[in-house]
ZAMARGU-4260 file (C-alpha; in steps of 0.2 Angstrom, whole numbers, plus 5000, padded with zeros to 4 digits):
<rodrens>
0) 4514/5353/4651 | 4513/5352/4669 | 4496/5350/4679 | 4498/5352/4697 | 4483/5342/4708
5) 4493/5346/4726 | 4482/5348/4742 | 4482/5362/4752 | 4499/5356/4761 | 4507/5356/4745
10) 4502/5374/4739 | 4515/5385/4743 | 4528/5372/4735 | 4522/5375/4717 | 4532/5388/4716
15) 4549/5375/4717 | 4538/5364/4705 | 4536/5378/4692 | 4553/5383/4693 | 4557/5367/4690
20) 4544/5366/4676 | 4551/5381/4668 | 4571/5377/4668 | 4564/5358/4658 | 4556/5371/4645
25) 4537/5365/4649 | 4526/5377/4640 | 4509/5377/4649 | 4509/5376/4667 | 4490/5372/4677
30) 4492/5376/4695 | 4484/5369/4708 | 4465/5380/4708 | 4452/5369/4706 | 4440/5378/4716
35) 4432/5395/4720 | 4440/5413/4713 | 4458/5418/4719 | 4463/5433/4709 | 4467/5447/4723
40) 4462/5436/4735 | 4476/5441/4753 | 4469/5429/4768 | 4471/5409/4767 | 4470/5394/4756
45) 4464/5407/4741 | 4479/5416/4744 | 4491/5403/4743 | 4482/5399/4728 | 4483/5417/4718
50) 4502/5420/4724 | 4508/5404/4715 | 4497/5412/4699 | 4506/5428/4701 | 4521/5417/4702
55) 4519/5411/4686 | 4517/5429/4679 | 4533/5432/4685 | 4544/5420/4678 | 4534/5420/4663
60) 4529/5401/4662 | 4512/5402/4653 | 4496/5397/4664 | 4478/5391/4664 | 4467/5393/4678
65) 4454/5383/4681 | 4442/5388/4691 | 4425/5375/4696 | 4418/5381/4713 | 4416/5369/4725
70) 4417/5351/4725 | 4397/5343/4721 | 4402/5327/4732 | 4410/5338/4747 | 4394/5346/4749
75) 4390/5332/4764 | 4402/5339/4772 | 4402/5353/4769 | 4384/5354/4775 | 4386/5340/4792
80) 4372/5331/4784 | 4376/5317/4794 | 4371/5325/4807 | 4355/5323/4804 | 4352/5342/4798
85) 4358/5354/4786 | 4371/5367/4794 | 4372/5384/4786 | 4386/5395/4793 | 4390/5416/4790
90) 4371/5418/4782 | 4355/5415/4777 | 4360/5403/4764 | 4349/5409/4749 | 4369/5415/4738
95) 4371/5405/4725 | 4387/5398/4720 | 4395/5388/4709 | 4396/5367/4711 | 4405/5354/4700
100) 4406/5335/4701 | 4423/5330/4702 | 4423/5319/4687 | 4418/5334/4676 | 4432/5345/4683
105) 4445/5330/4677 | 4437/5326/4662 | 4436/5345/4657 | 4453/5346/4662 | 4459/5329/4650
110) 4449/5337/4637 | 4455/5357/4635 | 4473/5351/4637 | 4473/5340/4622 | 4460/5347/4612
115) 4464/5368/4612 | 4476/5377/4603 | 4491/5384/4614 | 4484/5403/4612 | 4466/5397/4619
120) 4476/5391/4632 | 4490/5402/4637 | 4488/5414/4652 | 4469/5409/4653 | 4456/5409/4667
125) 4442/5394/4662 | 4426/5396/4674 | 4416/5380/4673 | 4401/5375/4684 | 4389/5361/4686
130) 4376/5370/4693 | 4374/5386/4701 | 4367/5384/4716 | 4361/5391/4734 | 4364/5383/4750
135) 4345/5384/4753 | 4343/5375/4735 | 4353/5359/4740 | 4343/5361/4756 | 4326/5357/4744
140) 4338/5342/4736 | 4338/5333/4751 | 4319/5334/4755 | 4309/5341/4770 | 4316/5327/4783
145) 4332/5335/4783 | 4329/5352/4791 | 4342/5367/4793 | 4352/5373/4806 | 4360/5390/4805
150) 4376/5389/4818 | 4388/5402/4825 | 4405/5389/4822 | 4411/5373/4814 | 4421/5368/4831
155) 4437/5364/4823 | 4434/5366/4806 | 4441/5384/4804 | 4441/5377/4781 | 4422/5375/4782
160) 4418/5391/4791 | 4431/5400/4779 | 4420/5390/4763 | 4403/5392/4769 | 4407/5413/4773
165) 4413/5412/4753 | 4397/5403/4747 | 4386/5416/4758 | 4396/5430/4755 | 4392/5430/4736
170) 4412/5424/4732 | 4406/5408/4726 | 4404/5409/4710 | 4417/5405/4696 | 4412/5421/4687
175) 4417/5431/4704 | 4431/5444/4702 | 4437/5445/4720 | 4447/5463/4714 | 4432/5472/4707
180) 4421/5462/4719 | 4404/5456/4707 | 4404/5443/4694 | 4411/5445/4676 | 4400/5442/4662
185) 4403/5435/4643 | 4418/5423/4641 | 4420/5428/4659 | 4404/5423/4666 | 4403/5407/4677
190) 4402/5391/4666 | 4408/5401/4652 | 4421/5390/4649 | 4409/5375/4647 | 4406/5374/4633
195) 4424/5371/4629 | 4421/5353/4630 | 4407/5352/4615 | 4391/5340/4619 | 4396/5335/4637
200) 4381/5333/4649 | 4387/5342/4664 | 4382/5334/4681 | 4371/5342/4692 | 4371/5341/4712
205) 4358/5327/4714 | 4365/5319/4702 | 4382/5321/4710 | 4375/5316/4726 | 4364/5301/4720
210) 4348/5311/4727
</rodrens>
């Protein structure tokens, strides 16, 4: 088994890495996802992301997708709240999305890969969430001394404007299907995959966040 952590640098590179994986007769390989939906996704990091998938498909080299939304303890940055304000980019901020503490995402992660069968496995999307939650919502986390301020840019930070048009354009969630455009439901369904890891207490934002 292979599980690939690489950054965005590294993405388009997994392909030599599952090649690789493939030729020494690995039988699972877990790419590099770890965040918000990528199936059919054409523009950016999510495509980088959904090509190395299709990849995979191609050399048949068996796969498990992990999806978790975005990062609980990025969400100060994500937000600027150092600067003394929450900022909201590419709407209102009332879509909610999916958040997981990063801790979750490895110990799920440790846990489905030595505790499922190979067919549970093999060729699978797992959706797991901490909490689903609006921008505006983590807005009420921090309290009423930490106003919002709906910009026009991230000057600079072309990643944040791409996430925050995600979260606000209903993409967020883990159970989105980016080529049908809504969310799936059942086994499908954002956090569906939770349960997976039996009688873990999954952490929410504040908690994430120390609020």
């Amino acid at each position: 088994m292979v599980i690939s952590t690489v950054g965005i640098p590294g993405l388009p590179h997994q392909k030599l890495i599952a090649d690789a994986a493939k030729e020494a007769g690995v039988k699972l390989f877990v790419p590099s996802e770890f965040g918000f939906p990528t199936a059919g996704q054409t523009v950016g990091v999510l495509a980088l992301k959904d090509q190395v998938g299709e990849y995979l498909k191609e050399i048949d080299l068996p796969f498990t997708r992990i999806l978790t939304g975005g990062f609980s303890t990025f969400i100060p940055w994500l937000t600027s709240v150092s600067s003394g304000k929450i900022k909201i980019y590419g709407g209102k901020g009332d879509t909610k999305a999916s958040f997981t503490d990063p801790t979750d995402i490895a110990g799920f992660t440790a846990y489905v890969v030595t505790h499922l069968s190979p067919s549970q496995l093999s060729n699978k999307f797992l959706r797991i969430e901490g909490e689903h939650a609006s921008m505006l919502d983590i807005v009420s986390y921090y309290g009423p001394d930490v106003p919002v301020e709906y910009v026009d840019s991230f000057p600079g930070d072309k990643l944040k404007e791409t996430l925050h048009t995600i979260i606000n354009g209903g993409m967020g969630s883990t159970g989105y299907d980016p080529i049908i455009g809504r969310d799936l439901t059942g086994s499908d369904a954002a956090g569906a995959a939770n349960g997976l890891w039996p009688g873990h207490q999954w952490k929410s934002i504040k908690q994430s966040l120390g609020l």
